[in-house]
C-alpha positions as CSV (number, residue, x, y, z in Angstrom):
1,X,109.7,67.2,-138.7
2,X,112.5,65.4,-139.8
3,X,112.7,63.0,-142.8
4,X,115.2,60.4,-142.0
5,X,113.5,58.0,-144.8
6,X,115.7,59.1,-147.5
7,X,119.2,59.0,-145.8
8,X,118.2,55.7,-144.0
9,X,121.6,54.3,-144.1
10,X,123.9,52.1,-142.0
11,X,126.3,55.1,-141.9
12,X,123.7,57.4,-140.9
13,X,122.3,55.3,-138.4
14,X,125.6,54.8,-136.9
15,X,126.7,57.8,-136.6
16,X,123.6,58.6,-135.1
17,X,123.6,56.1,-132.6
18,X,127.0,57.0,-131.8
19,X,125.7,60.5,-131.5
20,X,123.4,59.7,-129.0
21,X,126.5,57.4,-127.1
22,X,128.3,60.8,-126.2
23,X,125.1,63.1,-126.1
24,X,123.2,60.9,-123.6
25,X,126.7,59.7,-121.4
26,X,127.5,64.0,-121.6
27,X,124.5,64.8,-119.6
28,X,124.4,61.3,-117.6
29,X,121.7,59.8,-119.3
30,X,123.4,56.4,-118.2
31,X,120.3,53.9,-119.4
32,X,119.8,56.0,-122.6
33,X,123.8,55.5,-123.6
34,X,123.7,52.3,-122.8
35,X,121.4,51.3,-125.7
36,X,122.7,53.1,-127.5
37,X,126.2,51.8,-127.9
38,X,124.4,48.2,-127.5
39,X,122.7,48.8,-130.9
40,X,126.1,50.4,-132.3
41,X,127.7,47.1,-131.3
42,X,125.1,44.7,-132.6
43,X,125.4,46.6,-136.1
44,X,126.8,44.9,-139.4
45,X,130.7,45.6,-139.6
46,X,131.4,49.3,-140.9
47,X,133.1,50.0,-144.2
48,X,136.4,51.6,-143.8
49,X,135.4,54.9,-144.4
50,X,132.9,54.8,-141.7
51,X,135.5,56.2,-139.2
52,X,134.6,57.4,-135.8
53,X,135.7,61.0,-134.9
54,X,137.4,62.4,-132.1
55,X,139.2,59.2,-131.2
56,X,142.8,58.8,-130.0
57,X,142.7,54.8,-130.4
58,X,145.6,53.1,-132.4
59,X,145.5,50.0,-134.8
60,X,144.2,49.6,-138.0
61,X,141.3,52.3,-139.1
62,X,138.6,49.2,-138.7
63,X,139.8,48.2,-135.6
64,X,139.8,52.1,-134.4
65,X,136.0,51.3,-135.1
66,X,135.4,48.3,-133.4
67,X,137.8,49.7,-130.0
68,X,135.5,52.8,-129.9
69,X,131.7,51.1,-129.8
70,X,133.4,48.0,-127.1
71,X,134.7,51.2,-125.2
72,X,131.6,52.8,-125.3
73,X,129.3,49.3,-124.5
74,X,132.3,48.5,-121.3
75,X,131.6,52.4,-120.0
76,X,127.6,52.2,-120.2
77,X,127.6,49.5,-118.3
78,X,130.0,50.6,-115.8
79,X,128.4,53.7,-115.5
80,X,125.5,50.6,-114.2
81,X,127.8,49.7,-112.2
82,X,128.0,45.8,-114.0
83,X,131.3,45.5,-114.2
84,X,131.1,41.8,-115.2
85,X,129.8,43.2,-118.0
86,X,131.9,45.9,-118.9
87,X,135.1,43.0,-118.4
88,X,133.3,40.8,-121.2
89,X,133.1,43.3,-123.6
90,X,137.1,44.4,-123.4
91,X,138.4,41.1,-122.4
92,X,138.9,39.9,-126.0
93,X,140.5,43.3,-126.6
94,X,142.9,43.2,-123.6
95,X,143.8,39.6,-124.7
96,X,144.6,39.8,-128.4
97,X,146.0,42.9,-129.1
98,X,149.6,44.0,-127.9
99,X,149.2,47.8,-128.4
100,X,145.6,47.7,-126.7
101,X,144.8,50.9,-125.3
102,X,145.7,52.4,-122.0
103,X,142.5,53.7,-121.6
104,X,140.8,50.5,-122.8
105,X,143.2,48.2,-120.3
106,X,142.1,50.7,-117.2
107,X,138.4,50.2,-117.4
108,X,139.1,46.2,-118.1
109,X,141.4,46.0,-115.2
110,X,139.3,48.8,-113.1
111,X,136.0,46.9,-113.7
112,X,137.7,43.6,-112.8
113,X,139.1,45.2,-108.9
114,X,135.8,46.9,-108.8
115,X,133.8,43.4,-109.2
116,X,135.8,42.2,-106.6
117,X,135.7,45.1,-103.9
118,X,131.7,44.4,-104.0
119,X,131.9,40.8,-104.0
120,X,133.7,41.0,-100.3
121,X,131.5,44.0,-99.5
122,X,128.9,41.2,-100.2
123,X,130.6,39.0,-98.2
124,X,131.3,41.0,-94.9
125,X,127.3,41.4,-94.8
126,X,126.4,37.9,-95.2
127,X,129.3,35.9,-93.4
128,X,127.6,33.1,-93.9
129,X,129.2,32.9,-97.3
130,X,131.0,30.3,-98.5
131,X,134.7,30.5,-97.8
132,X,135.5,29.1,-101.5
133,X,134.3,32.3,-102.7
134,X,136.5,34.3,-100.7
135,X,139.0,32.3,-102.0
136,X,138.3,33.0,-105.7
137,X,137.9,36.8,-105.0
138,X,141.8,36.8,-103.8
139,X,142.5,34.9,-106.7
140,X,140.9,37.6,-109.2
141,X,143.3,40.0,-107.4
142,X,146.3,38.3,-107.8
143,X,145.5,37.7,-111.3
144,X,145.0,41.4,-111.7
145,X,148.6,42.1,-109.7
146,X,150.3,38.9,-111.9
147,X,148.7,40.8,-115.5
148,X,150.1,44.5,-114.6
149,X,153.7,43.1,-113.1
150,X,154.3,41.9,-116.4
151,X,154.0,45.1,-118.2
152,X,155.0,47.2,-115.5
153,X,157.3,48.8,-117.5
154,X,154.5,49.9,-120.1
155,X,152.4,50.8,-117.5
156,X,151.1,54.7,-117.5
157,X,150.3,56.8,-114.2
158,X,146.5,54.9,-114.1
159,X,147.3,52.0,-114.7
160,X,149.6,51.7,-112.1
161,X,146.9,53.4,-109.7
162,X,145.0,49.9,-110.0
163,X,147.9,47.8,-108.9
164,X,149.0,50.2,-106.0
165,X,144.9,49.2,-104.8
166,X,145.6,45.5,-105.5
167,X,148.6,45.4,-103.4
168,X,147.1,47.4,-100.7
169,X,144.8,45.4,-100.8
170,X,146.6,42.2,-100.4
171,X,148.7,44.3,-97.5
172,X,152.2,44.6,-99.4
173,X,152.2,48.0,-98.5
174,X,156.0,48.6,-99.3
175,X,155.6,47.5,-103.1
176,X,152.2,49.5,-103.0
177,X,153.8,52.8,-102.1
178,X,156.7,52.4,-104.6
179,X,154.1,51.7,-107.5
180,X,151.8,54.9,-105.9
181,X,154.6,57.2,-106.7
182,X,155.6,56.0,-109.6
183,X,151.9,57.0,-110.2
184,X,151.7,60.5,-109.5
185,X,154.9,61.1,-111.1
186,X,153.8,59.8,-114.0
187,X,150.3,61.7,-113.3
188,X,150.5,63.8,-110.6
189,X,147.0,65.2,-110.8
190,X,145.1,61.9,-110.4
191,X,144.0,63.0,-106.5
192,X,142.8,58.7,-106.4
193,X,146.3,57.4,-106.5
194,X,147.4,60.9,-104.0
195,X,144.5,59.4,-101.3
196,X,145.9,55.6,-102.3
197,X,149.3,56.5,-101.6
198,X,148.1,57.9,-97.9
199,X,145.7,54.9,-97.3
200,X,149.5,52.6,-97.6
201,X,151.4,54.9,-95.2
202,X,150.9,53.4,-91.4
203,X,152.4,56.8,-89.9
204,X,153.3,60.2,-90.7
205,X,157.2,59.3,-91.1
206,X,156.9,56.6,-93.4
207,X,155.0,59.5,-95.3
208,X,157.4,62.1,-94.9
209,X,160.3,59.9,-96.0
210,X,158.3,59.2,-99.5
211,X,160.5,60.4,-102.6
212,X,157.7,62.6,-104.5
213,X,157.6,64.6,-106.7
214,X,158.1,68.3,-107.3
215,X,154.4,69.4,-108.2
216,X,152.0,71.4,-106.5
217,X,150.2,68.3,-105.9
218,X,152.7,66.7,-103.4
219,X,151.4,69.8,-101.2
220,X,148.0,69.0,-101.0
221,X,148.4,65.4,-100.0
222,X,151.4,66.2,-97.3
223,X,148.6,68.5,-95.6
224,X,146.3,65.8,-96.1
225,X,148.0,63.0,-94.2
226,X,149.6,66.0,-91.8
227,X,145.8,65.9,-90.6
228,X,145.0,62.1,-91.0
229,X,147.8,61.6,-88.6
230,X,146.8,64.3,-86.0
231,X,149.3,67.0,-86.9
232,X,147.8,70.2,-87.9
233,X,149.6,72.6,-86.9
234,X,152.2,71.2,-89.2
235,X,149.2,70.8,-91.9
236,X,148.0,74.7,-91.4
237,X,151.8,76.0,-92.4
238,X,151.2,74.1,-96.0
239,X,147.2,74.8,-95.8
240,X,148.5,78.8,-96.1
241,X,151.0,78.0,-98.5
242,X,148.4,76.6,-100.7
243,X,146.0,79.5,-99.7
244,X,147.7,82.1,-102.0
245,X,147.0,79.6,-105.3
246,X,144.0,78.4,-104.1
247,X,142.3,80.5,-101.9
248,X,138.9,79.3,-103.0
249,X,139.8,75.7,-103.1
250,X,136.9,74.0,-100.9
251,X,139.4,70.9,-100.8
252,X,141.7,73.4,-98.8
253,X,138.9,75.3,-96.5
254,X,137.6,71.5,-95.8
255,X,141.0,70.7,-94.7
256,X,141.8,73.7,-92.7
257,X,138.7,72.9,-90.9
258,X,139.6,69.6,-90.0
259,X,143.2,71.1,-88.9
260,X,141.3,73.5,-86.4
261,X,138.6,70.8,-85.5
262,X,142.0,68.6,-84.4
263,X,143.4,71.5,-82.5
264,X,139.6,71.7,-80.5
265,X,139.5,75.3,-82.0
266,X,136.1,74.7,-82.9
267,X,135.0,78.3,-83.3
268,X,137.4,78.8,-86.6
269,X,136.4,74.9,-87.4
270,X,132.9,75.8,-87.8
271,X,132.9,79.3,-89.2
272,X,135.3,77.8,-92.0
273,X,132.4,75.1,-92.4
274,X,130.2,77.6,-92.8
275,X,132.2,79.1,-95.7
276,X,131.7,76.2,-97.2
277,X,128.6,76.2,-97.0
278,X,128.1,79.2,-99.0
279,X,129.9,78.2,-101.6
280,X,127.7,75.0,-101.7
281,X,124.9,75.0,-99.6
282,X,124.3,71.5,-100.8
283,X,127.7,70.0,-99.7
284,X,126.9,66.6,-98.1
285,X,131.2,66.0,-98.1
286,X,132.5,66.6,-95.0
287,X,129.4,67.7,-92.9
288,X,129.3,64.4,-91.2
289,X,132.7,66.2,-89.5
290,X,130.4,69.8,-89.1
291,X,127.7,67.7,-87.5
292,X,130.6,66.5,-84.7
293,X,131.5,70.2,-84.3
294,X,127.9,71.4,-83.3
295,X,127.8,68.4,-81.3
296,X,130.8,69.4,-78.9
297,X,129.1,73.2,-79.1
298,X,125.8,72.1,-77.8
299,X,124.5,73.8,-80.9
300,X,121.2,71.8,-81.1
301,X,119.5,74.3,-83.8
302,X,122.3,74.2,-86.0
303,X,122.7,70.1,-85.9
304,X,118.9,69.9,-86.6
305,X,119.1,72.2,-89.4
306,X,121.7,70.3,-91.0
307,X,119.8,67.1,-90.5
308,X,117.2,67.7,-92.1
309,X,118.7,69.5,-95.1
310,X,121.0,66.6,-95.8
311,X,118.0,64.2,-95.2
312,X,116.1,66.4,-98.1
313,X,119.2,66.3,-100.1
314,X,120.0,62.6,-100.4
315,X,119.2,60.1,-97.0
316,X,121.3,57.5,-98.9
317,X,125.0,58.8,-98.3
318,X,126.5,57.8,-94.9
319,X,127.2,61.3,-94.1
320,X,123.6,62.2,-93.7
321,X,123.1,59.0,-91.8
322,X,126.2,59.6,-89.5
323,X,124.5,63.6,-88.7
324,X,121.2,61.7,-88.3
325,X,122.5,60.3,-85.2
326,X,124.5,62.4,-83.8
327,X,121.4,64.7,-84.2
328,X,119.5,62.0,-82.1
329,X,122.6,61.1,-80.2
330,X,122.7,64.5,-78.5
331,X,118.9,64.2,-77.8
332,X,119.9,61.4,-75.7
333,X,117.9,59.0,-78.1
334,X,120.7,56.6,-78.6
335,X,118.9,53.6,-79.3
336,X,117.4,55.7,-82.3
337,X,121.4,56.8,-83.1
338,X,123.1,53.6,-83.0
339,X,120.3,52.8,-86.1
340,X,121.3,55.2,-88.4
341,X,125.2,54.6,-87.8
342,X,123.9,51.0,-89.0
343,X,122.2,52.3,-91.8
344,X,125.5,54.4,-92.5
345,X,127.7,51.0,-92.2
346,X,125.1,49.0,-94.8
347,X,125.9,51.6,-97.6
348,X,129.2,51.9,-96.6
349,X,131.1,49.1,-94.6
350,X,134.5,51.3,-94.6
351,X,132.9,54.4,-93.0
352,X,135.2,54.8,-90.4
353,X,133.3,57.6,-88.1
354,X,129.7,55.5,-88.1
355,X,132.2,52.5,-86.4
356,X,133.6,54.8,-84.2
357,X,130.4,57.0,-83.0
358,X,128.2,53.8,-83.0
359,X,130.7,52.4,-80.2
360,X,130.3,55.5,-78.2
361,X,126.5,55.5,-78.3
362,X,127.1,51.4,-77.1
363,X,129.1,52.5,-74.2
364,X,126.4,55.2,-73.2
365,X,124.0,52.3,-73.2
366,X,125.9,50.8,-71.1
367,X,126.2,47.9,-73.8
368,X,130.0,47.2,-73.8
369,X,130.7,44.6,-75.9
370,X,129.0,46.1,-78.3
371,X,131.1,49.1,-78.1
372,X,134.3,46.7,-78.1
373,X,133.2,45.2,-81.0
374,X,132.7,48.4,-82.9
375,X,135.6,50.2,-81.6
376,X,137.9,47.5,-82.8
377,X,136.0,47.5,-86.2
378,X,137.1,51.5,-86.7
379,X,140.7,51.0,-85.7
380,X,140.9,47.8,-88.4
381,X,140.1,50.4,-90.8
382,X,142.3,53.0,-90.0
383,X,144.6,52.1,-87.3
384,X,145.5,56.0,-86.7
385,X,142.0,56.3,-85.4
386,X,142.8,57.9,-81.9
387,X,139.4,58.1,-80.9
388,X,138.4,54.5,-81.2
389,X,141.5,53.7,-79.8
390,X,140.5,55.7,-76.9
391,X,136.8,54.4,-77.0
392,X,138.3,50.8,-76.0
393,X,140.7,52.2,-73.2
394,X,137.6,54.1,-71.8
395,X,134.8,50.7,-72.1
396,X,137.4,48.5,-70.8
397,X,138.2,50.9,-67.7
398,X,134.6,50.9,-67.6
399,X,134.9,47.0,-67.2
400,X,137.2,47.5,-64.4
401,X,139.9,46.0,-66.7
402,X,142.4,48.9,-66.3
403,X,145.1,46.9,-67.5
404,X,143.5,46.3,-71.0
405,X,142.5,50.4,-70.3
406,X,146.4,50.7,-70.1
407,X,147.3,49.0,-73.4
408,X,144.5,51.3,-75.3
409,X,144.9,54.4,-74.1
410,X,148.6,53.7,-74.5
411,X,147.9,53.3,-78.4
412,X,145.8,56.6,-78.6
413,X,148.4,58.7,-77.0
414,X,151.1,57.3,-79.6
415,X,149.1,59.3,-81.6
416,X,148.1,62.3,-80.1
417,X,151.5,62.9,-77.8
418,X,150.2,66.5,-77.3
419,X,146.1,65.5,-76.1
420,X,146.1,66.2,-72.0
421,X,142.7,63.6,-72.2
422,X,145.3,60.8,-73.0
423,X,147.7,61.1,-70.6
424,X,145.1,62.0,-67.8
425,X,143.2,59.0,-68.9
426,X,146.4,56.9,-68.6
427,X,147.3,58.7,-65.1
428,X,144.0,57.4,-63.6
429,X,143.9,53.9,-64.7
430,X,147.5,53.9,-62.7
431,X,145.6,55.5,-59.9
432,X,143.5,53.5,-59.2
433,X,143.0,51.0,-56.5
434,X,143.1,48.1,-58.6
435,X,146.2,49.2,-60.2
436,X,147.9,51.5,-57.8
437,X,151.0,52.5,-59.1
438,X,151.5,56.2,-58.3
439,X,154.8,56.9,-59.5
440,X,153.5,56.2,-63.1
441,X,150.3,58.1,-62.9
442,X,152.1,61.2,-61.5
443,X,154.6,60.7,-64.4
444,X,151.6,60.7,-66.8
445,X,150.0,63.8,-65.4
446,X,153.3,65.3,-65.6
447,X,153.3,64.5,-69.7
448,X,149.4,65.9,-69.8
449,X,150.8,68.9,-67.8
450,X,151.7,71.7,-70.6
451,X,148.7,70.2,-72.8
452,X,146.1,70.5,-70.2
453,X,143.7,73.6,-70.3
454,X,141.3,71.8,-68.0
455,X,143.7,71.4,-64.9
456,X,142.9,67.6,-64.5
457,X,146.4,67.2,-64.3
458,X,147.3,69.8,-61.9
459,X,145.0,68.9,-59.5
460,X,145.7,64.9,-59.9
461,X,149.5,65.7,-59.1
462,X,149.2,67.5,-56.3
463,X,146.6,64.8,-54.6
464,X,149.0,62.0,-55.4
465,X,152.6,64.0,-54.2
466,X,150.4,64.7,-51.3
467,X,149.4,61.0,-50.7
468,X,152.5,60.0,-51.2
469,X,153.9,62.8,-49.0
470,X,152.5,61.3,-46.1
471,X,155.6,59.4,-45.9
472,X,158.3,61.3,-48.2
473,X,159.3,64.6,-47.4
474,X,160.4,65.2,-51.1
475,X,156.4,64.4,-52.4
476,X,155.6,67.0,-49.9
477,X,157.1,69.4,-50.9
478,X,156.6,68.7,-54.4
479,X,152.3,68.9,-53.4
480,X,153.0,72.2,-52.1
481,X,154.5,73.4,-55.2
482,X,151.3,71.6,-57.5
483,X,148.4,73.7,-54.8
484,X,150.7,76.6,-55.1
485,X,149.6,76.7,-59.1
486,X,146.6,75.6,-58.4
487,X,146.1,78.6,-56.0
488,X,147.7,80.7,-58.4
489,X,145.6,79.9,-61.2
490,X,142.5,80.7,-59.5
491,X,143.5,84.0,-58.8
492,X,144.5,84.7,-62.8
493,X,140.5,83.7,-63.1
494,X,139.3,86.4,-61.0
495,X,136.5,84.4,-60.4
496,X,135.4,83.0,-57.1
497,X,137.5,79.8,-55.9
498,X,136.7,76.4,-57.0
499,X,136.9,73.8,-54.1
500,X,140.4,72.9,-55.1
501,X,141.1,76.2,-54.9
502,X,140.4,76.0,-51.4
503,X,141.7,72.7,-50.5
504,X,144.8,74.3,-52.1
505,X,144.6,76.8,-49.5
506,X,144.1,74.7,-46.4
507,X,146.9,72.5,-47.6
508,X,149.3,75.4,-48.3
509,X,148.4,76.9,-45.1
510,X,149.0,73.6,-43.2
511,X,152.4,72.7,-45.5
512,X,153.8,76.5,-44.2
513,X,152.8,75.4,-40.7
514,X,154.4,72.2,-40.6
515,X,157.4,74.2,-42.4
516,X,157.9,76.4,-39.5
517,X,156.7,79.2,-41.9
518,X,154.1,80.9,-39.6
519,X,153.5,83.7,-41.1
520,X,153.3,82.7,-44.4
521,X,150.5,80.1,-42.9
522,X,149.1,82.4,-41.0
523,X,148.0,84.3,-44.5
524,X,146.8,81.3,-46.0
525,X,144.5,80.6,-43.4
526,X,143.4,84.0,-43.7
527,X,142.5,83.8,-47.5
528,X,140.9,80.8,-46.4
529,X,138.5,82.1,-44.3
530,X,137.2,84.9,-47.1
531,X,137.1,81.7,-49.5
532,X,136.7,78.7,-47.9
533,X,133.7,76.8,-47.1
534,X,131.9,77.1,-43.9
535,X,134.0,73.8,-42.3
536,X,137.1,75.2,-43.3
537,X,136.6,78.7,-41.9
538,X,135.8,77.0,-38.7
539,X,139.0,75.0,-39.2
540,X,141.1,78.3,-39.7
541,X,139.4,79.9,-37.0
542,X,141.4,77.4,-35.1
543,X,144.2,77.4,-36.5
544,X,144.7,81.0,-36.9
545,X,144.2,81.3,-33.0
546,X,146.9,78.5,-32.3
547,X,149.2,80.4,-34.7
548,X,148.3,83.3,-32.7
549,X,149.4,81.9,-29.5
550,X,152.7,80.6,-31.2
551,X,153.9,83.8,-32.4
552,X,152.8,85.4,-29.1
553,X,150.3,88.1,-30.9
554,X,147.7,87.1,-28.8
555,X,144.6,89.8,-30.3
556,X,147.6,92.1,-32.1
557,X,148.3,92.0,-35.6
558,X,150.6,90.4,-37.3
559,X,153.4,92.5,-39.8
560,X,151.8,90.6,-42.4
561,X,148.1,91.6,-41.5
562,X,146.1,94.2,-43.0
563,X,143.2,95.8,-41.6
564,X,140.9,93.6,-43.9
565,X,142.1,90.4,-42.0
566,X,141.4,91.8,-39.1
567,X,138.1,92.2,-39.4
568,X,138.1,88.4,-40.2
569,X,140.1,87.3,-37.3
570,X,139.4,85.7,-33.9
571,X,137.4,88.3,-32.1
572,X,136.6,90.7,-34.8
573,X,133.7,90.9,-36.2
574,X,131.9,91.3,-39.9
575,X,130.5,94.7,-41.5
576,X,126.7,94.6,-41.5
């Protein structure tokens, strides 16, 4: 054992104590290093050769002594998270010395915005407080902006972080990007200020424009808000740029997958999730956007798995509680969903996806203002949030308020010009009775056109060129060119026909009729009989003895028939 009795000084014991400061804060002993720098601070005044080492702190050697224990008091107890606390402690320090500290003015100032982000965190889950308050928390945050702006010029690349969140924050988002790269330039590998810088960009070309600068850094956050704004494929050309420094960067397989989860490639999404998962089978970042992908596969196992490995690993983060319910959500338990996207929302009122997933499970409880109400809560947040966006064109539709549908939808598909589901969803609310203005759905079924792997589109244009071609020759024709790639496509499947495959058939057959094409007419209504339904054979049957008749074949074949229609023609009759 020890004897401390015979060097039981106020040297020893202070150097002990501040020991124990940076062996207890080292391996996050946060309660430990707390009281630890309290006693250091409540000791008599060192002598001046009681000097603290490893301290880059300026001023006079005593007041090099007396910077370092108020630092490490104000970082214990922000490490509590009291920030009034840690402001008390370096407030005299901020206030009466000119060559304070950079490091000591960034946890003042730091503490100060941090006090205030929780007060109004406070105050969005109790409205009922008073207004006053609200008041005084702005004021904090100008006084913060005020206390910078007059040393801006002194400012380093930290400091200047905190001001780009207080004007952010008080929506001068033109001031706040010029301040954000000032920031990285003067410390481009603060990844905060990179994430800051995104948060004041409202679209990708006030991003692009940004003067930043020349540092491997700039890279990661251009493929960054690439993807927050919906562009991967522009993202994935600087994703495998970066892939040669960094191939084992989990930042840059994270945003990869997200790239190939915006371009619904879900199959590289999910095996690149998966290789994040080996790295780190404990990753709770970014699985709330895994849990989505196993949703859209109908891989039930999978989502379960994760579930309950995340609930193991910490139930408290609102990633777990966002896979929570979409776990329950794609049991159909949405009552049981829509809690845990709450519980997501109390730890974090900012979690965008828990807004937006929580107003889907609404609308499949057929509780629409609800899903309103959360929808326009997600794109507050983040107004490039196509998906909420769409959320409020789909629940007012639902309404039967396709104007309002209009507006929304509109909003999503200025942000995803290339997703078919926007433009379709656009092309029906012009469809539709209550609306009914064709011309501008078939317009916006001709924009989902090249984007559409489904065929919504296809098939809606040829419906409405035939409706309209009831009366306009030109619509007609127009139809017949829509069921002809309809027709055509169905073939490439080598499967057997859908019904619009056949209803492209009977119309093409009919079009070719009315065209004074009867032998092209006379095929389709062959095919049709080998494809059709039982009501349109009987249909051909007809026809195909009219056309008979009107070429003069009577029973004979046609040039254009071979033996295999014959057998399906008027008076022939099938193998057994």
């Amino acid at each position: 054992m020890v004897d401390y009795s015979t060097s039981d000084t106020l040297q020893r014991r202070r150097s002990e104590l501040r020991q124990a400061v940076f062996d207890c804060r080292t391996r996050k002993l946060s309660e430990a290093s707390k009281w630890a720098s309290l006693q250091l601070q409540g000791m008599k005044k060192p002598e001046v050769s009681d000097l603290p080492a490893n301290r880059s702190f300026s001023s006079t050697m005593e007041q090099r002594v007396d910077l370092s224990d108020a630092y490490d008091v104000a970082i214990s107890y922000f490490d509590s998270r009291e920030y009034r606390s840690a402001m008390l402690v370096l407030e005299p320090l901020v206030t009466a010395l000119e060559d304070c500290p950079n490091e000591i003015k960034f946890l003042y100032y730091y503490s100060h915005y941090l006090k205030v982000q929780r007060f109004k965190a406070h105050k969005k889950a109790k409205p009922g407080m008073l207004v006053g308050n609200l008041m005084l928390a702005e004021s904090d945050l100008t006084q913060i902006r005020t206390n910078l702006e007059k040393q801006v010029e002194r400012l380093d690349g930290f400091l200047l972080y905190i001001l780009g969140l207080v004007l952010i924050d008080q929506d001068h988002m033109e001031k706040a990007r010029e301040v954000l790269v000032r920031s990285v330039e003067l410390y481009p590998c603060n990844w905060s200020a990179w994430k800051a810088l995104g948060t004041a960009c409202p679209d990708q070309h006030t991003a692009g424009s940004l003067a930043l600068p020349d540092h491997f850094m700039a890279k990661f956050f251009r493929a960054h808000v690439l993807v927050e704004f919906h562009q991967p494929e522009q993202s994935m050309e600087i994703l495998q740029e970066l892939d040669g420094d960094f191939p084992e960067s989990m930042a840059t397989i994270a945003t990869t997958a997200m790239a190939h989860n915006h371009m619904h490639d879900y199959e590289m999404a999910q095996e690149l999730f998966e290789k994040l998962l080996e790295k780190n089978p404990n990753i709770i970042d970014y699985m709330d956007v895994y849990s989505n992908i196993l949703y859209v596969k109908e891989d039930s196992m999978s989502l379960m798995l994760l579930a309950r490995r995340l609930a193991d690993e910490d139930p408290y983060r609102p990633e777990t509680c966002c896979v929570i319910g979409n776990y329950y959500s794609f049991r159909g338990q949405h009552d049981k969903a829509v809690i845990y996207f709450q519980r997501a929302l109390k730890i974090n009122q900012n979690y965008l996806p828990a807004w937006t997933l929580m107003g889907h499970e609404f609308v499949e409880l057929k509780n629409p203002p609800a899903a309103i109400e959360a929808y326009r809560k997600a794109v507050a947040i983040n107004p490039s949030d196509y998906r909420a966006w769409y959320g409020l064109g789909q629940t007012y539709e639902l309404v039967n308020m396709p104007y309002y549908a209009i507006h929304y939808y509109s909003k999503a598909v200025a942000l995803r010009p290339k997703d078919a589901r926007m433009w379709n969803a656009i092309g029906h609310c012009y469809g539709s009775n209550a609306v009914s203005q064709i011309e501008s759905a078939i317009r916006c079924f001709e924009r989902a056109l090249p984007y559409d792997k489904e065929c919504v589109a296809l098939r809606q244009l040829a419906y409405h060129h035939k409706t309209l071609g009831e009366t306009n020759k030109q619509h007609y024709d127009q139809a017949a060119k829509y069921y002809q790639m309809i027709w055509e496509q169905s073939q490439e499947q080598g499967e057997t026909p859908r019904s619009d495959a056949t209803e492209a058939l009977n119309f093409l057959a009919e079009y070719h009729k009315s065209s004074g094409d009867l032998h092209t007419s006379h095929e389709y209504f062959t095919k049709l009989l080998d494809f059709g339904h039982l009501e349109h054979r009987e249909g051909a049957k007809a026809s195909l003895r009219e056309l008979q008749d009107m070429l003069g074949m009577g029973s004979a074949l046609s040039p254009s028939q071979s033996p295999r229609d014959m057998v399906h023609s008027p008076g022939g009759s099938a193998p057994r």
